[in-house]
C-alpha positions in Angstrom: 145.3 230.4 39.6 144.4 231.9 36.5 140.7 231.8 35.3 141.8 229.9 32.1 144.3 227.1 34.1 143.3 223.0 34.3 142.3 223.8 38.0 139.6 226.4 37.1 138.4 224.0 34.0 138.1 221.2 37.3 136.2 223.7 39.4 133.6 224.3 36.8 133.5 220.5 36.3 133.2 220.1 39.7 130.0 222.8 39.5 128.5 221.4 36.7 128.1 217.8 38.4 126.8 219.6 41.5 124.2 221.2 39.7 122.8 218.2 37.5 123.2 216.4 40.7 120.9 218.3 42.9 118.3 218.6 39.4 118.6 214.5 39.8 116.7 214.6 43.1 113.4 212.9 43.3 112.1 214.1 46.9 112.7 216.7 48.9 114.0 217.3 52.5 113.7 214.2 54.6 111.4 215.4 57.4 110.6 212.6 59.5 107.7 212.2 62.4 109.7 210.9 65.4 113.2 210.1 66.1 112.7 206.3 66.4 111.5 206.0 62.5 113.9 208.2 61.5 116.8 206.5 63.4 115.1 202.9 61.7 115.1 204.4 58.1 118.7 205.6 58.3 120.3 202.6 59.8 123.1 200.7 58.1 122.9 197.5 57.8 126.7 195.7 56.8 125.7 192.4 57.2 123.6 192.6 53.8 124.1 189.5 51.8 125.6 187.5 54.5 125.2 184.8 57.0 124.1 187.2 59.9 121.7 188.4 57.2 119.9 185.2 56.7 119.7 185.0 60.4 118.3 188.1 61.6 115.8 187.3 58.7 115.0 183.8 60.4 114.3 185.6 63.6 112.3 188.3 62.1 109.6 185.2 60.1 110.1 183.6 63.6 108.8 186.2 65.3 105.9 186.9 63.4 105.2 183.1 63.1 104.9 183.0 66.6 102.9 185.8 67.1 100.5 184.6 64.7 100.4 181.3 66.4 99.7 183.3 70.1 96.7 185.4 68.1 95.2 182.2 66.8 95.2 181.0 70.6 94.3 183.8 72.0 91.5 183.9 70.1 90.4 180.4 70.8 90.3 181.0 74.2 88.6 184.3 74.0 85.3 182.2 72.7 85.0 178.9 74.1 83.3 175.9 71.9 81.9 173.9 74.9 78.0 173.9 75.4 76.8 177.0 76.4 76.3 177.4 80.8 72.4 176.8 82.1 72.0 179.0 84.6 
């Protein structure tokens, strides 16, 4: 290949994009704290935009409906509103 040929004009090209690529880069090493954030952060969801989407979404509101709903009791029974005990 001769340093003049299409295929070296490509490879400098091909260097070019690299670098303006890697100048294009906001942070820097992704470093996280623990395996099960990292694993969270990286996952792949192909469902995006679809009807297992909008279902996994209704479970996740669901969810934190219901948990809600359990605090709020939880809390009502934690302090009763009956008159107080004479003892």
């Amino acid at each position: 290949m001769g340093i003049h040929s299409e295929y070296d004009r490509a490879h400098a090209l091909e260097l070019e994009e690299r670098k303006e690529a890697d100048e294009q880069v906001i942070g820097g090493l992704y470093c996280p704290s623990a395996w099960s954030q990292a694993r969270k952060q990286i996952e792949i969801n192909y469902f995006l935009n679809s009807p297992d989407a909008e279902t996994i979404e209704a479970e996740r509101r669901y969810i934190q409906e219901k948990a809600q709903r359990n605090m709020v009791e939880y809390y009502r029974r934690l302090r009763p509103t009956g008159p107080p005990l004479q003892g």
